[in-house]
C-alpha positions, 0 to 999 in steps of 0.5 A: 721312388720316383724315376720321372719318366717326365720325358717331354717325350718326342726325342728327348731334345739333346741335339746340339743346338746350331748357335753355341756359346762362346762358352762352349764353342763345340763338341771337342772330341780329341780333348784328353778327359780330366775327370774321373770314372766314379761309383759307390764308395766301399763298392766293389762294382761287380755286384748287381746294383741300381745307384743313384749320383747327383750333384749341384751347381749355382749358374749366374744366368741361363747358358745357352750352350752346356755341353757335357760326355757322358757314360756309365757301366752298365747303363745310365739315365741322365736327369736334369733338375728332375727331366729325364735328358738321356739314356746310355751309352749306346752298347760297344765293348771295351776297346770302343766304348762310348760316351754321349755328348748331350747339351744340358742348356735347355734344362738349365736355369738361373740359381741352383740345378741338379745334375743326376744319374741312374746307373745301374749294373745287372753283373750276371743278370745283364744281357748277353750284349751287355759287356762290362767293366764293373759299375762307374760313371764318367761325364767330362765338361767339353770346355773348361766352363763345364768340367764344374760337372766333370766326375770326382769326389764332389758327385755324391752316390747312393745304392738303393737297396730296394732292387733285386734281379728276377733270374725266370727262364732263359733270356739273353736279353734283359731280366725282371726286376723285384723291387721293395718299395719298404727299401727304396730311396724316398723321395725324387732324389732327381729334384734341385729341393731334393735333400741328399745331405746325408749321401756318402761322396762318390770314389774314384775308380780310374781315370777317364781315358780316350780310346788309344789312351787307355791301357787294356780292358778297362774303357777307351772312350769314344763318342758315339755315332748314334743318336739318341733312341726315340722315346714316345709315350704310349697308351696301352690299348684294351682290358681284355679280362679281369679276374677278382674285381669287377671292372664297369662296363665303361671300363672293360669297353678299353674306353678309359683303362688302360687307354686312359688314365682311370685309377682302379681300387683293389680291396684289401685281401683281395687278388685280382688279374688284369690281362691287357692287350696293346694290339700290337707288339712293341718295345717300351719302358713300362711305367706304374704308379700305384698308391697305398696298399702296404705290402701288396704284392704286384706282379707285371708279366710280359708276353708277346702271345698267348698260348693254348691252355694245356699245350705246355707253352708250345700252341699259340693258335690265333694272337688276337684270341685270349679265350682258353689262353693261358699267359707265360712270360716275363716278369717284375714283381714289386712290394708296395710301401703303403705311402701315396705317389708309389712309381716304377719305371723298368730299367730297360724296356720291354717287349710285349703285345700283352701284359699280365697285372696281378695285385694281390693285397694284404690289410689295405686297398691298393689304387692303381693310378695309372700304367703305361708304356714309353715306345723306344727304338732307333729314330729311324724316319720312314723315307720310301713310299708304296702308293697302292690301293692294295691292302694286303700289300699296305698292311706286309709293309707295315707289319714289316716296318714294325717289325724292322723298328723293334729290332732296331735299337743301339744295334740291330737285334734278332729279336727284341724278347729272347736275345737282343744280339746283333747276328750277321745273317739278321743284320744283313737284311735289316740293314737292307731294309734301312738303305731302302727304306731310310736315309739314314745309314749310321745303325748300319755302319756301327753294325759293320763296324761292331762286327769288324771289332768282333774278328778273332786272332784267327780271322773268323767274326763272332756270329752276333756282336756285340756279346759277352761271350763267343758264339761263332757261326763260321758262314754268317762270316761269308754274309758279312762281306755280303754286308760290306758289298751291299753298303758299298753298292747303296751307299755313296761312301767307298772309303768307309767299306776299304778300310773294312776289306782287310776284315774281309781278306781275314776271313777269306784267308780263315776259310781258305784253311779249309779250302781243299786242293779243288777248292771245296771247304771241308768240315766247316769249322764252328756251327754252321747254321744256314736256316732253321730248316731240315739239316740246314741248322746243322749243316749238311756234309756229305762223306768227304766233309763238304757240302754244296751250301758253304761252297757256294756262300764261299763262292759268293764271297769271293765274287763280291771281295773281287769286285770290291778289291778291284775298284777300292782295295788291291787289284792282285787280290781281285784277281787271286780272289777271281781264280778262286772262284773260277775254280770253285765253280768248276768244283761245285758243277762237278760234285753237285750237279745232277744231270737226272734231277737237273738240280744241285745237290747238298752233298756228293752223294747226291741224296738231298737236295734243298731250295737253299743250295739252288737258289744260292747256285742261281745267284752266284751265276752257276745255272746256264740259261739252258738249264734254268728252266729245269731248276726253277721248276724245282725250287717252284713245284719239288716239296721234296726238296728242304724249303726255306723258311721266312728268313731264307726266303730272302735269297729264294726270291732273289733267286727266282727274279734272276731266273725271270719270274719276277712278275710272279713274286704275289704268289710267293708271300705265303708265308708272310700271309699265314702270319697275318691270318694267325693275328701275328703283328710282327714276323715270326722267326721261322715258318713253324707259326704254332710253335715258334719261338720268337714273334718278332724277327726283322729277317722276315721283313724283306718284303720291305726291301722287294716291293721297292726293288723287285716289285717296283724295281728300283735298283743300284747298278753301280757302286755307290748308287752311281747308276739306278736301274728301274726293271719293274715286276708288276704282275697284275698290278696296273696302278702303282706309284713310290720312291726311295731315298737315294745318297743324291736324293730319291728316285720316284716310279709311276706306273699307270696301265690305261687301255693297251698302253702303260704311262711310266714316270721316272724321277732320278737324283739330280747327277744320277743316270741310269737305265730302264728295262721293260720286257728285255729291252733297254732304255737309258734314263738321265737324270731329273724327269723321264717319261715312256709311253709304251 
């Protein structure tokens, strides 16, 4: 069975084109649906299942504009007369579930086409942010002369009985794959010449409707925001051991295979191992093709390191190292039908530095004919840049943007191996490196927007979204209208976030519940995780039920809810939200300063103390100038106190550069520095680099925000970017020069130290003011070009 993964793989070419027919005239977003959600007749769609649809139509010319919405439950893959076209549909949940609008003309011709789909249900094997129905697809026609498409009982479906889940271990991301070549379908049943004439008719399940037309927990369609994922071929890189079979030494140089095309014979009766390495980790769909060898057994394993052979799975030590390894990981496994042109494409991609091929053959060889991977993500495109000439500074930010792409997809992911799920305190970051780093802002909206669908009845927010389950930690909620200040102050779109401050009045109102007559939160309800560092997974409470750390993120809270509702939303609010945390300033001096230590405590009793509580009390304004100093010290040189891990380390950093020691911000890359010694090419999860569990988590990636904003100091100084402001870091740096996408434009710095004397270019947007700052004093900057000489 063949998928085609024929992608003409840039970015698979479904934007709509500029000039549409008077036959389709535009995307029609509003028109009731007429056609029908359809699947495998006798089907009861909760089963796991891979089912494949087709149908042909006869054009009298070549259209040049055929636009059709298309959705599926689980998932689809879209072929057009044998061309892989889309993917989708982009995750949502029921209420707001979305379709795709794709334009088939370029692949359509004169005569006979086929349209056809791959839908594929996982039931209890999906992800854990894979909701569902039951197994159906849907494509409506935009305008009367394309419903000829529209889904009913003229759409022919066939289940393959060749695929079944490969359970493994825990993953709340996708799981592995079996699949009986002997079961398959045969043929490209993609192709127009393709024989489908003994495939049952598909049935009808339901109606087709539109979100607002829809009665409940079936799905109410709406078009997606979203574009479609990038999809590049790509090479796998080296040989790094074979087991069983002799590789020449052309090959094992990575010259040819895998780098290139080279089949590879596998003897009969024979087991043979190929570790692969793709040097770096990445996401992509996996593609083999493979002849002969009936009855072979092959195995693809997926890791993203190695571990220390007899650790267990616990010691990874250097990833760059294979010598005394061990591979534990994911995996397909597959059954060989002995027939030439055997092919295999993953039904969602997967993550992976290194991959495992075991064959293992019965009575005849099996030819590897070739094995490679498709890179997909979010088709962010890089719009800042960092001139430097420093390579430890190029390679954090390139490892950081690597890191940020494979935890960007149809959401933004924790990490892209294990889960998959959109968490809030993930995504806050994330979406700060996309504002800093793209011009692009629709990932980040569909965040904001999923999170907001997530709410309870209650008021609190699911901690990741979307999720088939409930999983709530209560101060990732308090991190959402963090979510909602950032975009409101980097992006030029206040009436998007007021719509969204009702969400957030919501979860102020689920916390004030908790709020006690000093307005100090008891017994935070939930799991009320902080950072996966000493108690703070759990969360610190002292005897009366409070802690300094959820005092403080509901301080914060508030002070962003107050200025938010004081420009766009309820001016009353502003002002009870303003008492609010006038209080709570006075509550949290008085519980948990120490005047001894000269820092905040985590609790009453005073017995703790973390970097987390007093880089959050720097932030919120609670440190006075007079005592800063003393506070800093502490955060610096007390290892006694719980230190952040790489994700918290985000707020730490802020902290520090408030309190004034920006130029000092090379010095605290530590962490990001052991990574790269140990061979990591994405951010690990947490600081424990031996024993961590995920090697790729975008919440590490804020170097990606701070070189442009601490380090170049490119900052928003008024909602919307209405006003930048520019107050360098530099350190030791004395030549540095970048820029970064801005809602008017960009913003370019330079910064140039010749003899005593700094040279200093600012370019602003065109109708952008703003100021700059050089060693506390103020100078303002109009907008276009701006010069200093100082």
């Amino acid at each position: 069975m063949k998928y085609l993964f024929t992608i003409i793989v840039a970015v698979i070419g479904i934007l709509l084109p500029k000039n549409n027919s008077a036959q389709s005239p535009g995307p029609d977003f509003n028109r009731p649906w007429n056609s029908s959600w359809i699947a495998a007749a006798n089907d009861n769609g909760k089963d796991y299942g891979i089912y494949y649809f087709r149908k042909s139509i006869t054009l009298a010319s070549k259209p040049s504009a055929f636009i059709i919405h298309v959705s599926a439950d689980n998932r689809y893959k879209l072929f057009v007369n044998g061309t892989l076209i889309s993917l989708g549909p982009a995750r949502g949940d029921t209420f707001y579930w979305n379709y795709e609008t794709v334009n088939l003309a370029p692949y359509l011709t004169t005569g006979k086409n086929t349209i056809s789909a791959l839908v594929f249900n996982e039931a209890e094997y999906r992800p854990e942010a894979q909701i569902s129905v039951r197994t159906a697809f849907i494509i409506q026609g935009n305008s009367a002369y394309e419903e000829i498409l529209n889904t009913s009982n003229t759409w022919k479906c066939i289940r393959d009985a060749g695929h079944q889940p490969v359970p493994g271990y825990f993953f709340a991301a996708s799981k592995g794959e079996m699949v009986d070549m002997k079961q398959t379908v045969k043929g490209d049943w993609t192709a127009a010449d393709y024989d489908d004439s003994t495939w049952p008719e598909a049935t009808k399940v339901s109606d087709g409707r539109l979100k607002g037309m829809a009665w409940g927990i079936d799905w109410g369609l709406v078009p997606s925001t979203l574009p479609q994922m990038e999809m590049t071929r790509q090479r796998i890189t080296k040989l790094r051991s074979a087991i069983g079979i002799n590789i020449p030494a052309t090959l094992s140089t990575g010259s040819t295979f895998p780098e290139r095309k080279t089949p590879i014979t596998i003897p009969a009766n024979t087991a043979v191992t190929l570790l692969l390495d793709q040097t770096f980790e990445t996401n992509a769909y996996i593609t083999l093709n493979f002849s002969r060898g009936k009855d072979a057994g092959i195995s693809l394993g997926y890791a993203e390191t190695l571990y220390e052979r007899g650790s267990n799975g616990t010691r990874k030590g250097n990833r760059n190292e294979v010598e005394g390894k061990e591979f534990i990981g994911r995996k397909d496994s597959l059954i060989a039908d002995g027939s030439n042109g055997q092919s295999f494409t993953t039904l969602n991609f997967r993550t992976y530095r290194y991959i495992r091929l075991f064959v293992q053959t019965k009575n005849e060889p099996l030819v590897i004919d070739d094995l490679y991977g498709t890179f997909t993500g979010y088709p962010f495109k890089k719009a800042a840049v960092f001139n430097t000439d420093n390579n430890e500074i190029k390679q954090i930010l390139d490892i950081g943007w690597r890191t940020a792409r494979l935890n960007a997809w149809e959401t933004y992911t924790d990490c892209p191996y294990y889960e998959q799920l959109q968490y809030i305190g993930d995504t806050r970051v994330q979406a700060m490196i996309s504002y800093y780093n793209t011009s692009d802002d629709r990932l980040a909206r569909n965040a904001i927007n999923l999170i907001d669908h997530s709410r309870l009845a209650e008021g609190i927010t699911k901690s990741c979204y979307p999720t088939r389950g409930t999983q709530i930690i209560s101060p990732f909620s308090l991190w959402y209208i963090g979510m909602l200040h950032d975009y409101w102050m980097y992006r030029n779109d206040s009436g998007f976030i007021k719509d969204k401050l009702v969400g957030a009045r919501a979860v102020l109102d689920f916390f004030s519940k908790y709020q006690q007559d000093d307005g100090s939160v008891k017994d935070t309800p939930y799991w009320a995780f902080v950072d996966w560092a000493g108690n703070m997974g759990g969360g610190p409470k002292g005897s009366d039920g409070c802690a300094a750390i959820y005092d403080l993120q509901l301080l914060w809270a508030y002070q962003w809810a107050a200025e938010m509702e004081a420009h766009i939303g309820l001016k009353d609010l502003a002002r009870i939200y303003n008492q609010k945390a006038t209080q709570l300033k006075a509550t949290i001096q008085r519980k948990y300063w120490d005047p001894v230590k000269k820092m905040y405590a985590d609790t009453k009793e005073k017995n703790g103390y973390s970097q987390h509580v007093n880089s959050l009390a720097i932030l919120t304004g609670m440190v006075s100038a007079a005592e800063m100093p003393a506070v800093v010290k502490g955060l610096l040189n007390d290892k006694s106190l719980t230190q952040c891990t790489v994700y918290f380390k985000y707020y730490l950093n802020q902290a520090l550069v408030k309190a004034g020691l920006g130029n000092d911000y090379m010095s605290w890359l530590g962490i990001w520095r052991e990574n790269i010694a140990l061979g990591l090419t994405t951010w690990a999860e947490d600081s424990s680099l031996q024993t961590v569990r995920s090697e790729c988590h975008a919440w590490g990636a804020s170097p990606n925000i701070e070189f442009f904003r601490t380090v170049l100091g490119i900052d928003s100084y008024a909602q919307g970017f209405s006003k930048i402001k520019i107050e360098p870091h530099l350190g030791t740096i004395t030549d540095v020069s970048g820029e970064i996408p801005h809602p008017n434009g960009k913003v370019f710095v330079k910064y140039l130290l010749e003899g005593s004397k700094w040279k200093i270019n600012i370019m602003l947007p065109l109708k952008t003011p703003g100021v700059f700052i050089w060693k506390t004093k103020t100078y303002v900057l109009k907008p276009g070009p701006n010069t200093f000489a100082i």
